[in-house]
DRENPA-3360 file (N, C-alpha, C; in nm, 2 decimals, always signed):
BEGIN
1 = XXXXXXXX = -0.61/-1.71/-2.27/-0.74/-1.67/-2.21/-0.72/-1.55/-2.12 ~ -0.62/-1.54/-2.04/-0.61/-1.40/-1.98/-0.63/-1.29/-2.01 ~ -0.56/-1.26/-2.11/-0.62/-1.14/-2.17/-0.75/-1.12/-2.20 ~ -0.83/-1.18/-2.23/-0.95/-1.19/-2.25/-1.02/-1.18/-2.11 ~ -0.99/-1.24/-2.03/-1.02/-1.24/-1.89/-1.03/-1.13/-1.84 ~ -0.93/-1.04/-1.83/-0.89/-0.94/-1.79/-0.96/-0.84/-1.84 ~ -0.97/-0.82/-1.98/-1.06/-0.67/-2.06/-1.17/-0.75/-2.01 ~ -1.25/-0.85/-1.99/-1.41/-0.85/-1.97/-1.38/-0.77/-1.80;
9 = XXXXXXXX = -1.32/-0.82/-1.72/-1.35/-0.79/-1.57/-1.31/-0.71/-1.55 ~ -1.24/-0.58/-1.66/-1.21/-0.44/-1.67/-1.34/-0.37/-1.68 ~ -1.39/-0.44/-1.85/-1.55/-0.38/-1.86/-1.63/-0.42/-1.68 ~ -1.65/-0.49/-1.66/-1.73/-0.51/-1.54/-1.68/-0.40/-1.41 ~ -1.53/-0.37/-1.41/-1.51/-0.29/-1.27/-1.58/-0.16/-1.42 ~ -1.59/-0.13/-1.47/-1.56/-0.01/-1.57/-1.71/+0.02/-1.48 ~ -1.81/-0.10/-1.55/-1.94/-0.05/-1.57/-1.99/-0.06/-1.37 ~ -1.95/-0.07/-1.28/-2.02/-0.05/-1.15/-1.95/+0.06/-1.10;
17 = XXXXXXXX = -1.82/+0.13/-1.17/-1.73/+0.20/-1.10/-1.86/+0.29/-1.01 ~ -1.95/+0.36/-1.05/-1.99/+0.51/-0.98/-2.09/+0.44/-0.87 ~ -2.10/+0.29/-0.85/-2.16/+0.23/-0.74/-1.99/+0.16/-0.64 ~ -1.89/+0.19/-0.67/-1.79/+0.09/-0.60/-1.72/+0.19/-0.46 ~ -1.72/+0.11/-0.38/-1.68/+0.19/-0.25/-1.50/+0.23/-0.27 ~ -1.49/+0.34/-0.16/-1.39/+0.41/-0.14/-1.27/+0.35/-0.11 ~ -1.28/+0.26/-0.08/-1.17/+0.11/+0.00/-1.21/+0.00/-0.04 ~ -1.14/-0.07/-0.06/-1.14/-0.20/-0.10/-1.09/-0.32/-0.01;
25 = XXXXXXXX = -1.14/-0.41/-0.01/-1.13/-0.54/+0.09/-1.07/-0.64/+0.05 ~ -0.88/-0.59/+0.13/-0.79/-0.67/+0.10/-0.80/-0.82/+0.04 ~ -0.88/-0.86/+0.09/-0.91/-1.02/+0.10/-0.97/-1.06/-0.05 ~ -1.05/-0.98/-0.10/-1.10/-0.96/-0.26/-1.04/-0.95/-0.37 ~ -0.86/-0.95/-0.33/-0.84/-0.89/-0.44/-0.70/-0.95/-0.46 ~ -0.70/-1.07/-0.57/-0.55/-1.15/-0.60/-0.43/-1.05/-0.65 ~ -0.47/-0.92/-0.69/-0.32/-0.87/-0.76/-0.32/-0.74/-0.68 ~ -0.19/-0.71/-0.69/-0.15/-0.61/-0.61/-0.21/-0.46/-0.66;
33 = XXXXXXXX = -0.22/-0.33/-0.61/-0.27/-0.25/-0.62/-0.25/-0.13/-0.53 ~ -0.25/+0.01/-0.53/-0.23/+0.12/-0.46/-0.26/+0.11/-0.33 ~ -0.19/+0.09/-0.18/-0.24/+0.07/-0.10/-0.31/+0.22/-0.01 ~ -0.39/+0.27/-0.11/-0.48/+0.35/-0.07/-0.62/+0.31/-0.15 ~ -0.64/+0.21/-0.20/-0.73/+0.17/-0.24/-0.77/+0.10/-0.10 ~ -0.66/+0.03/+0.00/-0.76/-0.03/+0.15/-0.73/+0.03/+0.27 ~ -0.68/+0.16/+0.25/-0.67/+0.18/+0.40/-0.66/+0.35/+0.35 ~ -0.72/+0.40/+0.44/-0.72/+0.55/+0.50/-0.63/+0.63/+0.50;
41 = XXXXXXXX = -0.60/+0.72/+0.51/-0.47/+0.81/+0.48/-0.40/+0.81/+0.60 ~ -0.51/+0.82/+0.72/-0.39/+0.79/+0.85/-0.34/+0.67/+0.89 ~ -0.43/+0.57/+0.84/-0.39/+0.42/+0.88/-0.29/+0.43/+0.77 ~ -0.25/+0.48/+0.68/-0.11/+0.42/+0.55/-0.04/+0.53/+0.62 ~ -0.03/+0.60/+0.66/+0.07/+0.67/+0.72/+0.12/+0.61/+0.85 ~ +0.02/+0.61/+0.97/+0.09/+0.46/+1.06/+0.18/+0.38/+1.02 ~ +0.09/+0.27/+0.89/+0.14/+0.14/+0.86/+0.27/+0.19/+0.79 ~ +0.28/+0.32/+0.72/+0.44/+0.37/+0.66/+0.56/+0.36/+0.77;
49 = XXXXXXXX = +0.47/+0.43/+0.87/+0.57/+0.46/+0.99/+0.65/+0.30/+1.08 ~ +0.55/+0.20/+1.10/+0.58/+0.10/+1.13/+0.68/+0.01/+1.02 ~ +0.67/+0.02/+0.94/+0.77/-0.06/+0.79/+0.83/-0.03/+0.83 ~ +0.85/+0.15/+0.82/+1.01/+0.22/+0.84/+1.08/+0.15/+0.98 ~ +1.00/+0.18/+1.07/+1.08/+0.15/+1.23/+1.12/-0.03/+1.25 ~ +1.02/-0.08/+1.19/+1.05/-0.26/+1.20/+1.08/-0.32/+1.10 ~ +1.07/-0.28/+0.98/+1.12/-0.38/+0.89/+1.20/-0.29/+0.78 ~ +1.32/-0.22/+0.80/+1.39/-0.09/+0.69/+1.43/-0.20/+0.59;
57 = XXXXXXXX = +1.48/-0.31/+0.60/+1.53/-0.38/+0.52/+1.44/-0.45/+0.40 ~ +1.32/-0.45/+0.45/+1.24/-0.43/+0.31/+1.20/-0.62/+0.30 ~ +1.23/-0.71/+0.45/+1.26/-0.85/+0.46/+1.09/-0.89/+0.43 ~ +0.96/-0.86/+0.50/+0.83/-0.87/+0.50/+0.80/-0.84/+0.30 ~ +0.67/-0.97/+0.33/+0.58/-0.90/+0.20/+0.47/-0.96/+0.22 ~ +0.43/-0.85/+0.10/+0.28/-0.91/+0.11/+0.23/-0.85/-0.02 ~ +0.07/-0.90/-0.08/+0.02/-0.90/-0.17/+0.01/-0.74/-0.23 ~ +0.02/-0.69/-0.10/-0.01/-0.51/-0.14/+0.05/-0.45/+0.01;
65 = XXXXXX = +0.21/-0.48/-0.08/+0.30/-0.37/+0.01/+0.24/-0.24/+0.05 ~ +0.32/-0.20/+0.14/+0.31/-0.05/+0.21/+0.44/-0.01/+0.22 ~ +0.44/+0.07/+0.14/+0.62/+0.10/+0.16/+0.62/+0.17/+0.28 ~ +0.81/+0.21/+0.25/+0.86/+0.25/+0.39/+0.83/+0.41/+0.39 ~ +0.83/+0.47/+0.50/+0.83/+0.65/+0.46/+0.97/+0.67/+0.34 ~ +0.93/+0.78/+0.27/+1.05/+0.82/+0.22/+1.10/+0.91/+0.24;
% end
């Protein structure tokens, strides 16, 4: 059933895409995805810069990492 799951709720993001907002709300969304789909270019640069300084080791996770600066 997944698959099938999936191409319907593909057609559905397909068909509202040019009504869907700029960010998306973490909380909405079970699979992982570009974390500039929820946050701003200066808040992912922050949140890069904090990874890098408190967690280099890479120990934290979450549903939609933020990597470290590169």
């Amino acid at each position: 059933m997944k698959p099938g799951v999936d191409r319907a709720v593909g057609q559905v993001l397909d068909a509202v895409a040019p009504w869907r907002a700029v960010r998306d709300y973490l909380n909405f969304r079970d699979t992982s995805d570009d974390p500039g789909r929820f946050f701003d270019p200066e808040t992912l640069e922050r949140l890069r810069t904090v990874k890098t300084t408190y967690d280099p080791a890479g120990l934290f996770r979450s549903n939609h990492p933020v990597a470290a600066d590169a």
